[in-house]
C-alpha positions, 0 to 999 in steps of 0.5 A: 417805306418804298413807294409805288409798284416796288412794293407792289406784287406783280398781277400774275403773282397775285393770280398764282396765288389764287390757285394756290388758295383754291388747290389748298381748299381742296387739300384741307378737305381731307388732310384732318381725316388722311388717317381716319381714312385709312384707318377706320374707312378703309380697315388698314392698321395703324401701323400700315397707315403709317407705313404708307405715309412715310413710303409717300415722302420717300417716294416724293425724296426720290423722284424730286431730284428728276424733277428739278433737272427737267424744271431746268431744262423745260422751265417749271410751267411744263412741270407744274402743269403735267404735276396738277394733272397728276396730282387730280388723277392721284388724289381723286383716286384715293376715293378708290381704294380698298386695301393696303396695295391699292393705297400704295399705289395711288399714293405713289401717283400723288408722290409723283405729282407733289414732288412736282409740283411744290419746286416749279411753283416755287420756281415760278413765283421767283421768276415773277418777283422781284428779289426784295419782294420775295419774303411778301410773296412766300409770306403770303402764299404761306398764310393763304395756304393756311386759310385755304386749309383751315376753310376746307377742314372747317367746311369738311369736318360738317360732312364727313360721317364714320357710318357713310364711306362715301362722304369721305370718297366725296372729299377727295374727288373734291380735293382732286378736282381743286387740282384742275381748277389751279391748273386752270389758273396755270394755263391762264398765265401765258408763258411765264415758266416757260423755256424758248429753244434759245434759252434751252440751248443757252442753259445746256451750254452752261452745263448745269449738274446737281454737281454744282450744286453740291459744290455750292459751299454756302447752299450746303450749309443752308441746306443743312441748317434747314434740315435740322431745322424742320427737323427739330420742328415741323416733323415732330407735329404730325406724330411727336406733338399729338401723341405727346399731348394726349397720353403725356398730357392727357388731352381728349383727342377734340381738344387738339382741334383748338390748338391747331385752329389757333395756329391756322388763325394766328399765320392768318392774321399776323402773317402779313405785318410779319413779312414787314418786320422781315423784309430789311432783318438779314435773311440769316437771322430770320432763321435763327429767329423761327428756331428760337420761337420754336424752341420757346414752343417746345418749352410750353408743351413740357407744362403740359407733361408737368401738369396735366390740368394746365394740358389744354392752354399749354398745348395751345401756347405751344401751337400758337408760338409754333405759328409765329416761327412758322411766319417766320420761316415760311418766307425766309427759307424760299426766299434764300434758297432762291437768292442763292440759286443762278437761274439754270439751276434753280429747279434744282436748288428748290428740288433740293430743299423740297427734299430738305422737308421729304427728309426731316418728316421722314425722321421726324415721326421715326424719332418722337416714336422712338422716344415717347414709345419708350416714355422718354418724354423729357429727353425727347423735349431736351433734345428738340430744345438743344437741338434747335438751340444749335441751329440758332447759332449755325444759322447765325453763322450763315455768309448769305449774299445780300439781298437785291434792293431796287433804287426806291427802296433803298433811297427811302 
């Protein structure tokens, strides 16, 4: 193995990825009760919840590209800071609202501020590691995140009361607060992200445009194997895999807490010795991979519409292989979507597969509601199955650049 500091993350990474942890505290606070919220705190339907959580992503999907083009003219810092700020100020107003127009408004501020935020820190973390290193900074970034989640459900679920508003108003003045505390952390890193006016002049001679991007034959193909892939995956939790569980399956609400802890635990643990496995394997392949674990996932849960008494252990093996792709994908997609992007425009190819995800989890809960509303589970599992299956072989087929290897780690 290399030796030294090329395998070493350099110490601004490592206190970015501080603020990182500490702003999904907060966010894990009250991402297990989003719906609750809403629903049963604040009496708006279920159907007006839903609706509001997918005019958010589609809020986010169109305010990303704007987003990217000011990441590569001002250099993420900026952005990133300005989009704490309006992240704390969105989510702390959340403990606000009263009725549906209320919620629709605030949610548009923590839209704007998300899809602000997730490609300038993306875009930073590339600026400070190097291109061989960049699976172990996602890798570990995704596995703090997890923690950070998995902390702030735990500590949460001991406080929130159905009968008291105001612990759940606590929760996200709680998680808006978390926002300023990374901000803070931002702050401290000096001028990394940042564009000097020589910089900002060179950039605009080169006269970058999402044209380019779009003219990047090889960014689209992966663009779109992305699409499909969290398609066919992430988007099918929120709604597909939890109402499939219970009313397919059978599984009392409580029970689906102990798959998702599974699956917090395992990227916890194992993510690390992961990211070892990944940092030689072609970047393509890790793709192809992540999609078959999940096809293997989705295999798994059909137990548990076969034999509700095996429900519980199938959906658990469903999350707990989910987990594994997901540690796959976690570092290998950030990471191609950086080796791909020249420096001007990289605001804008990590805009652009934020907005791979705003897409997939607008689709996502729209079709797993289509076809288990109608009770078609087998072909709603067959198509996830075939589906991924696809991606396996277009991922596969992927012409990727090789990635950057410093003198050490190559003579090892």
């Amino acid at each position: 193995m290399p030796h030294g500091s090329a395998t070493k993350l350099p110490p601004l990474v490592r206190r970015m990825m501080l603020g990182l942890t500490l702003s999904a505290l907060g966010n894990g606070l009250v991402l297990p009760f989003a719906f609750v919220y809403l629903h049963s705190i604040r009496n708006i339907s279920t159907s007006m919840a839903g609706l509001i959580f997918s005019y958010g992503a589609l809020t986010a999907l169109v305010v990303a590209p704007l987003a990217g083009s000011l990441i590569d003219k001002w250099g993420p810092r900026p952005i990133l800071i300005v989009s704490l700020i309006i992240s704390s100020i969105g989510y702390s107003s959340l403990s606000l609202i009263k009725t549906a127009p209320h919620a629709f408004f605030v949610i548009t501020i923590c839209s704007i501020g998300q899809s602000g935020m997730w490609p300038s820190q993306s875009a930073i973390s590339t600026e400070l590691t190097p291109d061989h290193l960049r699976e172990r900074i996602y890798g570990a970034q995704f596995a703090l995140l997890n923690l950070g989640l998995g902390l702030g459900g735990m500590f949460s679920s001991l406080i929130v009361r159905l009968d008291d508003p105001s612990t759940f108003e606590k929760l996200y003045v709680g998680d808006g607060i978390s926002y300023l505390i990374y901000l803070g952390v931002v702050l401290s890193l000096g001028k990394v992200g940042t564009r000097s006016k020589a910089q900002r002049e060179h950039n605009a001679k080169l006269e970058g445009s999402w044209a380019d991007v779009l003219r990047d034959k090889t960014f689209v193909k992966f663009w779109l194997v992305c699409l499909c892939a969290l398609f066919l995956s992430y988007s099918q939790m929120e709604v597909g895999f939890t109402s499939f569980a219970t009313t397919v399956g059978g599984v009392n609400p409580s029970k689906l807490a102990w798959a998702y802890a599974v699956n917090t635990a395992v990227i916890a643990a194992f993510q690390l010795a992961v990211i070892k496995r990944l940092e030689k394997m072609p970047r393509a392949r890790g793709i192809a991979i992540a999609a078959t674990l999940w096809a293997i996932a989705w295999i798994f849960l059909s137990v548990a519409g076969l034999a509700q008494s095996l429900a519980v252990p199938a959906i658990i093996l469903c999350q707990l292989i989910f987990a594994f792709g997901e540690m796959v994908w976690s570092p290998v997609m950030p990471a191609i979507a950086n080796q791909l992007a020249p420096d001007h425009l990289r605001g804008r190819y990590n805009s652009a597969t934020s907005n791979a995800w705003q897409i997939g989890m607008i689709m996502g809960p729209a079709s797993a509601g289509a076809f288990l509303g109608a009770g078609l589970w087998v072909p709603w599992l067959v198509f996830l199955v075939l589906g991924l299956c696809l991606v396996v072989v277009a991922a596969l087929r992927l012409k990727l650049p090789a990635r950057v290897m410093p003198a050490k780690a190559e003579s090892e």
